[in-house]
Structures are given as structure tokens and as C-alpha cells.
C-alpha positions as CSV (number, residue, x, y, z in Angstrom):
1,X,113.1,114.2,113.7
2,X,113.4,111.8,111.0
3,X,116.5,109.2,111.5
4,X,117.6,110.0,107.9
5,X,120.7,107.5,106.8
6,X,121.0,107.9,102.8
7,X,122.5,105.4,100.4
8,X,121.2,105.6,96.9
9,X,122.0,109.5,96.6
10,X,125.5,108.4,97.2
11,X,124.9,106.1,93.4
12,X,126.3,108.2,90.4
13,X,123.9,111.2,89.8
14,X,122.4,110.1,86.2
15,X,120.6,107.2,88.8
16,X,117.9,110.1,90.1
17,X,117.0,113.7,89.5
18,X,117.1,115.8,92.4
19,X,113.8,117.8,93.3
20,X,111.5,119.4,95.7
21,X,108.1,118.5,96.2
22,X,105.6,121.3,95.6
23,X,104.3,122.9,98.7
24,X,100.1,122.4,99.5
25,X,97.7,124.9,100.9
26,X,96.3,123.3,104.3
27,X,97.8,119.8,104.6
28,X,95.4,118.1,107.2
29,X,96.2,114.8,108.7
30,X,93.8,111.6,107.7
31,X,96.5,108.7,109.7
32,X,99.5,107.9,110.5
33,X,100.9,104.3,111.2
34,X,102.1,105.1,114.9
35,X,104.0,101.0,115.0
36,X,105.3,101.6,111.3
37,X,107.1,104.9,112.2
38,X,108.1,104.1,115.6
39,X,109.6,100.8,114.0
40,X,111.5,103.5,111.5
41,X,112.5,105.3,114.6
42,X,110.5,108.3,114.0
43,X,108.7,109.6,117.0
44,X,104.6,109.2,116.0
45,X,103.7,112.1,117.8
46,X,106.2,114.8,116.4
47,X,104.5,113.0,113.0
48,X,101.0,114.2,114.0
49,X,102.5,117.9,115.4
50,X,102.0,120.6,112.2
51,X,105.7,120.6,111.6
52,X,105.4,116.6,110.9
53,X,102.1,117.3,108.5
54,X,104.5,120.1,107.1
55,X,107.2,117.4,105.9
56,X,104.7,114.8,104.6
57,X,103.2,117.4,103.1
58,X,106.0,118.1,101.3
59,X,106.0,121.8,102.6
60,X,108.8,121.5,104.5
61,X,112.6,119.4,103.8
62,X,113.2,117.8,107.4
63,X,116.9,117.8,108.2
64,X,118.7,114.9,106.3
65,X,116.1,114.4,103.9
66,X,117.8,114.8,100.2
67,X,114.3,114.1,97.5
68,X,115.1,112.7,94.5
69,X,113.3,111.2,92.2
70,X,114.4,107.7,90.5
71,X,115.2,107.1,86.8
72,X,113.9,104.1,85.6
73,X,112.3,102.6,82.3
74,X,109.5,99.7,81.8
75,X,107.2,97.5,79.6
76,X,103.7,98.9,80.0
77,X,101.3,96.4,78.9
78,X,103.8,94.5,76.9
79,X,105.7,98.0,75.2
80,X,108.4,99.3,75.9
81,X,108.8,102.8,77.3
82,X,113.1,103.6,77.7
83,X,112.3,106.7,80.5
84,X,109.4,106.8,82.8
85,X,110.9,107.5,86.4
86,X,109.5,109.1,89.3
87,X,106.6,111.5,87.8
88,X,104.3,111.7,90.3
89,X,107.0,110.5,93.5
90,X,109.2,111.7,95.7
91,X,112.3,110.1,97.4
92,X,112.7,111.8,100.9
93,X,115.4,109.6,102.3
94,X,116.0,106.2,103.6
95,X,116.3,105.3,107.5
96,X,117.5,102.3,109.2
97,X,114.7,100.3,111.2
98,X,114.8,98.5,114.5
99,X,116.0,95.3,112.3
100,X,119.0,97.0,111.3
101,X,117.2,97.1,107.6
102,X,117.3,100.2,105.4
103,X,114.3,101.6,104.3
104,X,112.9,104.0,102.1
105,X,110.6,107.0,102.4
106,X,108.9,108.8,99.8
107,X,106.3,111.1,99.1
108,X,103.3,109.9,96.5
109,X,101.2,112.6,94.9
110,X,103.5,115.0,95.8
111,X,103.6,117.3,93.0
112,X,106.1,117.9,89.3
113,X,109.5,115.6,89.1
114,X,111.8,116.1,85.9
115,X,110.1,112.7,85.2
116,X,106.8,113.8,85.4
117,X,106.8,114.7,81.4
118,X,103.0,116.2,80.8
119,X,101.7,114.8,84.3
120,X,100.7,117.0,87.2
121,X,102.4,114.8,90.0
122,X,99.3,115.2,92.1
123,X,97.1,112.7,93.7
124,X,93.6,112.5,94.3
125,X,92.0,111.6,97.1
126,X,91.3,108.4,96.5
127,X,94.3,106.9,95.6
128,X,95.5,108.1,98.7
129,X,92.7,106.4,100.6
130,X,93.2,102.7,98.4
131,X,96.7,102.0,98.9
132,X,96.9,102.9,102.3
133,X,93.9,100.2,103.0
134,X,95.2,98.2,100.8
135,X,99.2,98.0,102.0
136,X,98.2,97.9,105.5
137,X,95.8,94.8,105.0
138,X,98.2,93.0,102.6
139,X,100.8,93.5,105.4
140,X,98.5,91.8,107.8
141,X,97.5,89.2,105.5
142,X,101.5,88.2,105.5
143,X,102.1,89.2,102.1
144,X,105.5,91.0,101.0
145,X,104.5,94.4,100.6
146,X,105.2,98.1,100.5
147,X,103.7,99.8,103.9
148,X,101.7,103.1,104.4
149,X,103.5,105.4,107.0
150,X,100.8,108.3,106.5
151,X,97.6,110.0,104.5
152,X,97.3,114.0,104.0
153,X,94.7,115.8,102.3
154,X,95.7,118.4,100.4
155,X,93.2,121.2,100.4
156,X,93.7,121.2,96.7
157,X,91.6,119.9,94.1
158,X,93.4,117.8,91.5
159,X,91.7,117.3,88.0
160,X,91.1,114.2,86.6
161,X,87.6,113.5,84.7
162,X,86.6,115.7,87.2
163,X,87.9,118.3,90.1
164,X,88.5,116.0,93.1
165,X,90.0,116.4,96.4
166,X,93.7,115.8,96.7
167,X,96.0,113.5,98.9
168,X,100.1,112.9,99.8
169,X,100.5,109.4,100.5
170,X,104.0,108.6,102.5
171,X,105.0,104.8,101.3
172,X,107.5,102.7,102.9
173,X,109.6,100.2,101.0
174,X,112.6,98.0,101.4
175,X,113.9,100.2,98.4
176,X,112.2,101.4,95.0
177,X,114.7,99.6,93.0
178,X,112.5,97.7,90.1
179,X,113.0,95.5,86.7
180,X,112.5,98.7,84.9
181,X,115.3,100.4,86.9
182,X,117.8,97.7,85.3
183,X,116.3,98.1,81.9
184,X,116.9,102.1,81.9
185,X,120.5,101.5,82.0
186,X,120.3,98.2,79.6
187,X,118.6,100.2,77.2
188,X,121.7,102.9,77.5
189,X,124.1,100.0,77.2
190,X,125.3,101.7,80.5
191,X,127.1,98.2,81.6
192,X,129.2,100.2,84.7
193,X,125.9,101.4,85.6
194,X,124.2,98.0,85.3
195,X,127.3,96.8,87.6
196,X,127.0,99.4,90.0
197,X,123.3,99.3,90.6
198,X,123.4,95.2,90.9
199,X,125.9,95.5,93.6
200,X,123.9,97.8,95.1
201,X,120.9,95.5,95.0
202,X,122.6,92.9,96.2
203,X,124.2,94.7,99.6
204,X,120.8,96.2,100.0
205,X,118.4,93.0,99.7
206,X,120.1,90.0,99.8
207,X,123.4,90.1,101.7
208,X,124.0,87.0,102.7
209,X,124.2,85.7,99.3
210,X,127.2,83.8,97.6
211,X,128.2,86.1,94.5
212,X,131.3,84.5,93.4
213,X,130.8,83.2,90.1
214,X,128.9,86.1,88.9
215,X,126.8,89.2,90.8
216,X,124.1,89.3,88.1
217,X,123.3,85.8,88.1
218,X,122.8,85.6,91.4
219,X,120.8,88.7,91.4
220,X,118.4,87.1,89.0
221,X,117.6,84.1,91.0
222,X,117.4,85.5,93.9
223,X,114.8,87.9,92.6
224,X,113.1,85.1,90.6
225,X,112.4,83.1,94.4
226,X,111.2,86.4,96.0
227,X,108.7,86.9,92.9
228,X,107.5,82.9,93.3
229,X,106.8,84.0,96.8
230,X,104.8,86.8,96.0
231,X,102.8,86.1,92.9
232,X,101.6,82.8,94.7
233,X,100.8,84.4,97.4
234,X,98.9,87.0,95.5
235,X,97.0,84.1,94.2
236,X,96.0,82.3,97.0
237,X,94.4,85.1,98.4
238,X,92.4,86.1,94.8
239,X,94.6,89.2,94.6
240,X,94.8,90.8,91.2
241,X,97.8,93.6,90.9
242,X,96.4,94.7,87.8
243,X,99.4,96.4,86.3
244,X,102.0,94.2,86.3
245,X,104.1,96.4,84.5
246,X,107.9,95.8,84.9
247,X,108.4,99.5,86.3
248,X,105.7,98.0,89.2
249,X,107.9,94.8,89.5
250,X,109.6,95.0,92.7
251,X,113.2,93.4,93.4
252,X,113.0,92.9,96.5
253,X,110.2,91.2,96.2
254,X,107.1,93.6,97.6
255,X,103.7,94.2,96.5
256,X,104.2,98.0,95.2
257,X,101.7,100.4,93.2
258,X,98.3,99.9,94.5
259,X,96.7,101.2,91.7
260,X,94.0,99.4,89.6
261,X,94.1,96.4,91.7
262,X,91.2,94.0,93.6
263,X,90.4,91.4,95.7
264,X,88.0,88.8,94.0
265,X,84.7,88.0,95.1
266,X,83.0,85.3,92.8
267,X,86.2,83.4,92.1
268,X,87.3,82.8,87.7
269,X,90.8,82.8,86.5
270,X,89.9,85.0,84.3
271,X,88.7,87.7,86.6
272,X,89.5,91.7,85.4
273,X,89.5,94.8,87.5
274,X,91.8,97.6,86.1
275,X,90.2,99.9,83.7
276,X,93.3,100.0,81.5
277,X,94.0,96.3,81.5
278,X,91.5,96.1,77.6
279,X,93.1,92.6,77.0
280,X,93.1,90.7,80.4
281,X,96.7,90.8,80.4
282,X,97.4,90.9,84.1
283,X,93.9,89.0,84.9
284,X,94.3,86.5,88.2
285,X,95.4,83.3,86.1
286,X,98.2,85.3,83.9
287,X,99.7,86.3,86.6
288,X,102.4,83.4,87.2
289,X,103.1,83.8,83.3
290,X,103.7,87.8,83.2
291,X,106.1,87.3,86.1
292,X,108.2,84.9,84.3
293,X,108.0,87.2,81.5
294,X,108.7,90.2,83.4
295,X,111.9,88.0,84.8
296,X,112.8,87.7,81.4
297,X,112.9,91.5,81.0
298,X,115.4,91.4,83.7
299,X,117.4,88.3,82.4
300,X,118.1,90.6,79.5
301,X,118.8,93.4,81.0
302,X,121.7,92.1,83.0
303,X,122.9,90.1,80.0
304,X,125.6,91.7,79.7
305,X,126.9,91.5,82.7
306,X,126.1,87.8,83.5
307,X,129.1,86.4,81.5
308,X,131.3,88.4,78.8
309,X,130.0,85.9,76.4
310,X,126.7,86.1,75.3
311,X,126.4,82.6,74.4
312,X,127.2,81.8,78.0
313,X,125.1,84.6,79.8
314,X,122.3,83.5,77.3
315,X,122.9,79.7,78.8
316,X,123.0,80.9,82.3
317,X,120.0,83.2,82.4
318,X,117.6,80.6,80.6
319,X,119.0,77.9,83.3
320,X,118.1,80.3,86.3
321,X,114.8,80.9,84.0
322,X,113.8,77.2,83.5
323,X,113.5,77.1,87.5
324,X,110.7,79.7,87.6
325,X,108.2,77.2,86.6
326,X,108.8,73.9,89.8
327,X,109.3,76.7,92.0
328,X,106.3,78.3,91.4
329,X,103.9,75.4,90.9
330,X,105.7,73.8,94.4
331,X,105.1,76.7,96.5
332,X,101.3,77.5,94.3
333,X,100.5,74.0,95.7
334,X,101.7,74.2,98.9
335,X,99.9,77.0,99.4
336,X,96.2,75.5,98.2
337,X,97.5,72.3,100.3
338,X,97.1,74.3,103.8
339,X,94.0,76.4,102.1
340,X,92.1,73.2,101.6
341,X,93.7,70.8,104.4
342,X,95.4,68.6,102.0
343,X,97.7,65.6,102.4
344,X,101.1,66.2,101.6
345,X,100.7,64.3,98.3
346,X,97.5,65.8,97.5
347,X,96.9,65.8,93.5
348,X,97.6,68.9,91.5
349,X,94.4,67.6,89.7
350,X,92.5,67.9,93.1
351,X,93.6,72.2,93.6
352,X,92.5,73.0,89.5
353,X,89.4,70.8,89.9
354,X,88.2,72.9,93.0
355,X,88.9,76.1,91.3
356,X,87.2,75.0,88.6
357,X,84.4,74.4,90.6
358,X,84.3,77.5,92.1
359,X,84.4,79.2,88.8
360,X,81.4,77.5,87.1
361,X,79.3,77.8,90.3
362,X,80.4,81.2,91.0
363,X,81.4,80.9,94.3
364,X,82.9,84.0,96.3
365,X,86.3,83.2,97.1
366,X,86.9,84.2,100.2
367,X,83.5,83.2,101.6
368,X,84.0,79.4,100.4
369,X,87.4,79.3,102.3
370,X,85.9,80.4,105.0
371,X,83.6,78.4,105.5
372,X,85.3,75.3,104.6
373,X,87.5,76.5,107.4
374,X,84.5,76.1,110.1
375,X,83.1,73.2,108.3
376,X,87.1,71.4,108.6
377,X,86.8,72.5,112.5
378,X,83.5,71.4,113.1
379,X,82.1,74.5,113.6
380,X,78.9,74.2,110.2
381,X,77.4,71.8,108.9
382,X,78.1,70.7,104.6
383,X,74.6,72.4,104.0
384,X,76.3,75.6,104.9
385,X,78.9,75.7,102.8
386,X,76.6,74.0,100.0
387,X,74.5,77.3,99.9
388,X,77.2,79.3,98.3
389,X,76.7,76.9,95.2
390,X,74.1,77.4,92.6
391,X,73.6,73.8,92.2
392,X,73.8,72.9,96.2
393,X,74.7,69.1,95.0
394,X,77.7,69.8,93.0
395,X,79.5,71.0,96.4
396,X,77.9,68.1,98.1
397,X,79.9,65.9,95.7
398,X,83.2,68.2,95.8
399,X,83.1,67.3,99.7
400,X,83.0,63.5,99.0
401,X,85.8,63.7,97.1
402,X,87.3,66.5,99.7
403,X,87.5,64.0,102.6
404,X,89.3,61.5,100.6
405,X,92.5,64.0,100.2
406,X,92.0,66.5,103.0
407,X,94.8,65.6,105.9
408,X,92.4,66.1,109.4
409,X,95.4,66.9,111.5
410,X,95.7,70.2,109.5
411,X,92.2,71.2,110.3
412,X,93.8,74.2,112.6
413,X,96.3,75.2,110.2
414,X,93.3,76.9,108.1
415,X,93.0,79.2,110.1
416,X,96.3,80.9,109.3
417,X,95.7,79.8,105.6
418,X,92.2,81.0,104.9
419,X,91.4,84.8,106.0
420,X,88.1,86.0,107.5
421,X,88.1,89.7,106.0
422,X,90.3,90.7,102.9
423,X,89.7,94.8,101.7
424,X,86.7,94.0,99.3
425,X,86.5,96.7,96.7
426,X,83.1,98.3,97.4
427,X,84.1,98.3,101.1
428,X,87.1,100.5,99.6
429,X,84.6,102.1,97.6
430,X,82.9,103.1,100.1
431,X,85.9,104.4,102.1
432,X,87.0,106.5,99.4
433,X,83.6,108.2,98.4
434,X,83.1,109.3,102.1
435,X,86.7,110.8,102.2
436,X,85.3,112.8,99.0
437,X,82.8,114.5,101.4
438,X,85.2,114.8,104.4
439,X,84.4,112.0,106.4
440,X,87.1,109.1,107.2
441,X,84.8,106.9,109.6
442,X,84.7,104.3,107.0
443,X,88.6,104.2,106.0
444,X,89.3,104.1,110.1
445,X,86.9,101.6,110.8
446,X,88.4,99.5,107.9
447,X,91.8,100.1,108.5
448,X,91.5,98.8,112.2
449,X,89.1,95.4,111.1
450,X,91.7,94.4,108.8
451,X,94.6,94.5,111.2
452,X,93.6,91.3,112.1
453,X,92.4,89.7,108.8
454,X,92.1,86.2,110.2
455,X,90.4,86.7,114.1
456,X,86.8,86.5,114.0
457,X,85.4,90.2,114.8
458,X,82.1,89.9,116.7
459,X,80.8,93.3,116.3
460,X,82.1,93.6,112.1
461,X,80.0,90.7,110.8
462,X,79.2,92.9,107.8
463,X,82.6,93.1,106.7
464,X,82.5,89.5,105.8
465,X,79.5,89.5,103.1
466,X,80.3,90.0,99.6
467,X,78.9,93.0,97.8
468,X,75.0,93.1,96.7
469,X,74.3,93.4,93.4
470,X,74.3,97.0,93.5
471,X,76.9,97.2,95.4
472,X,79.9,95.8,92.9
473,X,82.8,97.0,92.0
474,X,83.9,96.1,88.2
475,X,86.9,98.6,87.4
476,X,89.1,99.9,89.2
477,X,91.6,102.8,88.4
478,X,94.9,103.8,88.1
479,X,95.8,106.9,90.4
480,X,97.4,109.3,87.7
């Protein structure tokens, strides 16, 4: 019942292990994405019958499926680990979609992997709950991401600090394929793998590329222009990944591994969420930085098979490099530009003094876009948006200053730039602690607001106010 049409089984076998996910008790069903899997070609319904729950469960091997789980290496916080792979992850099978694009499917929190060295492979609950959210509204949003086909409860209890309820999560990607997957075979000096696996990237996620002069080069920009896109976008929503790890750096270019991440409220560059990020690594304003260094990871990686001559491939890969930075700040600009209704030669001075502003006044993020959103259309007057300021005045000033670069004809354009709702953490919070005690009102009611993350909701008005005091989330966790 599943449209399986595998491709990276078919790569030489020291790519993956194969494996079996680890049957569950009582699987029950919490959702499943009924456009997602009828995009894949999978009929919804036969998802939600008990033999479906069976195969995302991982109880049952549907016909085609052949799990694996993917080799592949990484920096982690800046050191470098030569195996991590698959631990806690399963590969059921790719499918072709109604674009004609391959796709993957695999299992998370689906038990032991020969990768999973002293893990469990199991997933709690919440985890489950977070990245489904999280995917779905990121998806919404229009950000590149990884997509959440289904949730399962277990009927086990995982243990973590404490027993808690388990989940299967069932994640949809353009492919797994990551940084870290080139540096397990760099770090082997596996150069026909290296070959074999850029080709493969390259057939898979950018087709229509020229790859004359050299596979690997082209390979590298292309993957530096789809991590531009991302990481800006990331940013101009106050997104944090949190653990921008190169074994969580996608090629293709997708948000992937919700784990310890979080939308801001009160906006600073600064701003911290994962538990396990001690040095601010991946805070909101490193995150352009790490990218580029994570690209650099990859540069290396594919050193080898840039040019024959390292000389050269050094040359070539700090050229393609060296374009990171325009590219980025072009498209980071453009991006504040329709945020804030700018004219097309708005000052870069302009964007940074605003954030600034926000940051010293500790303004909520989303809040202030959205209101200067209604206060662009008409729709508030300046005192309204002034009372998200400590110091009223200082925004008062700011909107002086405001009308002087603000372009009025792109007034409507906000509205596509600036989102009413974004998954606030202690909304998620929220979602996951009920689904501890059974009850998935919360996630569903959630999970249908922010299907539409910029059309005003009437009867949701509390879904737009940041958290109370009490109410705020300051860590978030990874799922293992």
C-alpha cells in the first residue's frame, strides 16, 4: 500500500546497515498528514486502518519497504565524531511524489540500529509531539523543511530522567543525505565512495545542474545557495535550530532534526534555547557563521575530489566559499526589506539598527511584526505598536525614521512577510505535557491554527500572545 521505489539501497552496502525496527506493544494512532501521504501516493485511510499503525509502528515491513539505517559522521558542537549514523532511525523506503520527486520515509524512535552504540533508539513522547508541530508549521510558514507524515504512541514507556510515554514519528524528506554523510567517507579516504555518493546527490537534488568542469564543485555551491536560503529564512522568522551540528546539516537544503530548537519571543541575537548548547554556539545571530563553517566541513570533505591537485581544489573550494557571505547578507536583506516595507535601497544600517532596538527594549518578535504589519495597512494606530516598548518614545522615534525608508506600495506585501502565529514554545509545551496524560486536544488544535500561519483566526486570539511570565519556556531538549 506504500508506492515503494528505492534508490539509495541500490549505493554500495558499507553506505547503510540494514535493520528492523523493533516491534511495540499497542501502537495507537495520534495523526496522520492525510495531503502529505496522498501527495506520496499513499492512500490516508489504509494509513489509519491497524495494518497502516502496524507499519509505522514498525511492527510490520510493508511490501517494498527495505529499512536501513544510514552511515554517516559529524562535528558535534565543533568535535569531530568519524561514526554516528542512524541510532535511533529508520529508513523504510523512498516513493516518488505527484512532482515526480523522490522522497524518503523513515521511522524516528523506532527502536536499536547497528548505529545506535549505547542508545536505546526509542522516543519519548514528546519528541514525537515537537517535531511534528514544529515541521508542519515551518512547512506552512514557507520554509524548506523536512515534513511529518504521522505520530504513534507506543504503549511503552521509554526512560530518560524519568519513565515517560513513548512515540514513532514517520518524517518525510527530500533524502537524509547530510555534510556529515560526505565526511564519513572523507574521513575513510574512501574517494570512490565520495564520487559515488556526490553523483548521487547531484541526480537526486539538483538535476538540472551543469557538472562539467567538476561534480564536487558544483555540488558545493549548489548546497552553499540552498543553505543561504534556509538559514536566512530561519532568521527572519527568529527561528533557532539549536544544534547545528553537521550530521543535522541537510544537502538539500531542509530544516531537519527538530530537537532542541525555538521560536523567539523577546527578540536578542543572542537568544539560547537548547539545553546542551553551554556556549551559545548555535544562538540566533551565529547562525549565518556556523553555516559557512559547516560548508567548510563539506568543502573539505570533497577536497579530494574537486580537482586532483590540492592546490587547485583548495583554490576552487575557498572561491565557491568566498560567495557564502553577498549571498547571504543579499538575500538576509531582502528578506527584512519585505518584513519592514523597505525601499529597495533601504540601508543595511536601517535592518541592524531595528534589531537592535528590539533587543534593548525587549520587544517580542513576532508581536512587533505584527503589528507593524496593521500599523503599515492602516489598520492601529503608532500608540499600539509603541506599547510593546518599555520606553513607549524610543518606538515613537524608530517610526520617524521608519517612514523615511519604508516603500508604501509594499504595505500588502507584509502580510506574506510577517506571520500572525509561529509554534511558540510553551504552546508546544503545553501540547506535549497533555499528550503525557493522554490527551492530544492541544497538539490538534495547534496543528490546524498553524496551517495557516499568516490568516487572521478570529476564534484563536490566544495563540497570538507571548507567554506570561510563568508561562516561559528557557530550554529546550534534545529527543535522545
Amino acid at each position: 500500500m506504500i508506492p515503494f521505489s528505492n534508490s539509495y539501497i541500490k549505493l554500495p552496502e558499507h553506505f547503510y546497515q540494514r535493520t528492523i525496527p523493533e516491534s511495540v506493544k499497542s501502537p495507537k494512532l495520534i495523526a496522520i498528514n492525510d495531503n502529505l501521504a496522498t501527495e506520496l501516493g499513499i492512500d490516508p485511510e489504509w494509513l489509519k486502518s491497524q495494518d497502516g499503525i502496524n507499519v509505522l509502528a514498525g511492527n510490520i515491513i510493508a511490501s517494498g519497504s527495505e529499512p536501513i539505517a544510514q552511515a554517516y559522521a559529524g562535528h558535534q558542537f565543533g568535535g569531530f565524531s568519524p561514526q554516528l549514523g542512524d541510532g535511533r532511525a529508520t529508513l523504510l523506503g523512498e516513493v516518488i511524489d505527484s512532482n515526480g520527486k523522490q522522497k524518503d520515509i523513515q521511522l524516528k524512535g523506532s527502536g536499536k540500529t547497528p548505529f545506535s552504540r549505547a542508545g536505546d533508539g526509542k522516543s519519548a513522547l514528546g519528541p514525537v509531539i515537537r517535531e511534528y508541530l514544529m515541521s508542519e508549521a515551518m512547512f506552512a510558514l514557507g520554509v524548506p523543511t523536512t515534513r511529518a507524515l504521522a505520530a504513534i504512541s507506543s504503549g511503552e514507556k521509554v526512560i530518560r530522567e524519568e519513565p515517560l510515554p513513548g512515540g514513532i514519528f514517520t518524517r518525510v524528506a527530500s533524502s537524509h543525505l547530510r555534510i556529515g554523510t560526505f565526511q564519513y567517507f572523507a574521513a575513510r579516504n574512501d574517494t570512490n565512495a565520495l564520487t559515488t555518493l556526490t553523483n548521487f546527490a547531484l541526480q537526486r537534488h539538483f538535476p538540472d545542474t551543469n557538472t562539467s568542469a567538476s561534480p564536487a564543485l558544483t555540488l558545493l555551491e549548489q548546497v552553499i545557495t540552498a543553505q543561504v536560503k534556509l538559514v536566512s529564512s530561519w532568521m527572519s522568522l527568529g527561528f533557532i535550530h539549536g544544534v547545528m551540528n553537521t550530521d543535522n546539516c541537510s544537502i538539500s537544503g531542509e530544516t531537519i532534526d527538530y530537537g532542541p530548537c525555538a521560536f523567539m519571543d523577546d527578540f536578542h541575537p543572542a537568544s539560547v534555547f537548547s539545553a546542551i548548547d553551554r556556549d551559545a554556539r548555535y544562538a540566533w545571530g551565529n547562525q549565518a557563521p556556523i553555516a559557512h563553517w559547516n560548508l567548510t566541513r563539506l568543502a573539505e570533505a570533497l577536497l579530494t575530489i574537486i580537482d586532483p591537485d590540492k592546490d587547485t581544489a583548495i583554490k576552487l573550494a575557498e572561491k565557491a566559499l568566498d560567495k557564502f557571505s553577498p549571498q547571504f547578507i543579499d538575500t538576509y536583506n531582502d528578506k527584512y526589506s519585505a518584513k519592514l516595507s523597505l525601499k529597495d535601497q533601504a540601508p543595511t544600517e536601517f535592518i541592524q539598527q531595528t534589531l537592535s532596538l528590539l533587543a534593548d527594549q525587549q520587544v517580542d518578535y513576532t508581536l512587533f511584526f505584527r503589528k507593524l504589519t496593521q500599523l503599515a495597512n492602516q489598520h492601529i494606530a503608532p500608540t499600539e505598536l509603541a506599547k510593546l516598548f518599555q520606553d513607549p518614545e524610543t518606538c515613537h522615534q524608530w517610526i520617524k525614521q521608519w517612514h523615511t525608508h519604508r516603500d508604501q506600495n509594499k504595505s500588502l506585501t507584509m502580510h506574506s512577510a510577517n506571520p500572525i502565529l509561529i509554534p511558540r514554545n510553551h504552546q508546544i509545551e503545553s501540547a506535549i505535557q497533555h499528550a503525557y496524560k493522554g490527551d492530544f486536544s492541544v497538539f490538534h488544535k495547534l496543528h490546524q491554527a498553524w496551517k495557516t500561519p499568516y490568516k487572521e483566526i478570529p476564534e484563536n486570539p490566544d495563540l497570538e500572545k507571548p507567554p506570561l511570565p510563568n508561562e516561559r519556556v528557557t530550554q529546550t531538549f534534545c529527543g535522545t
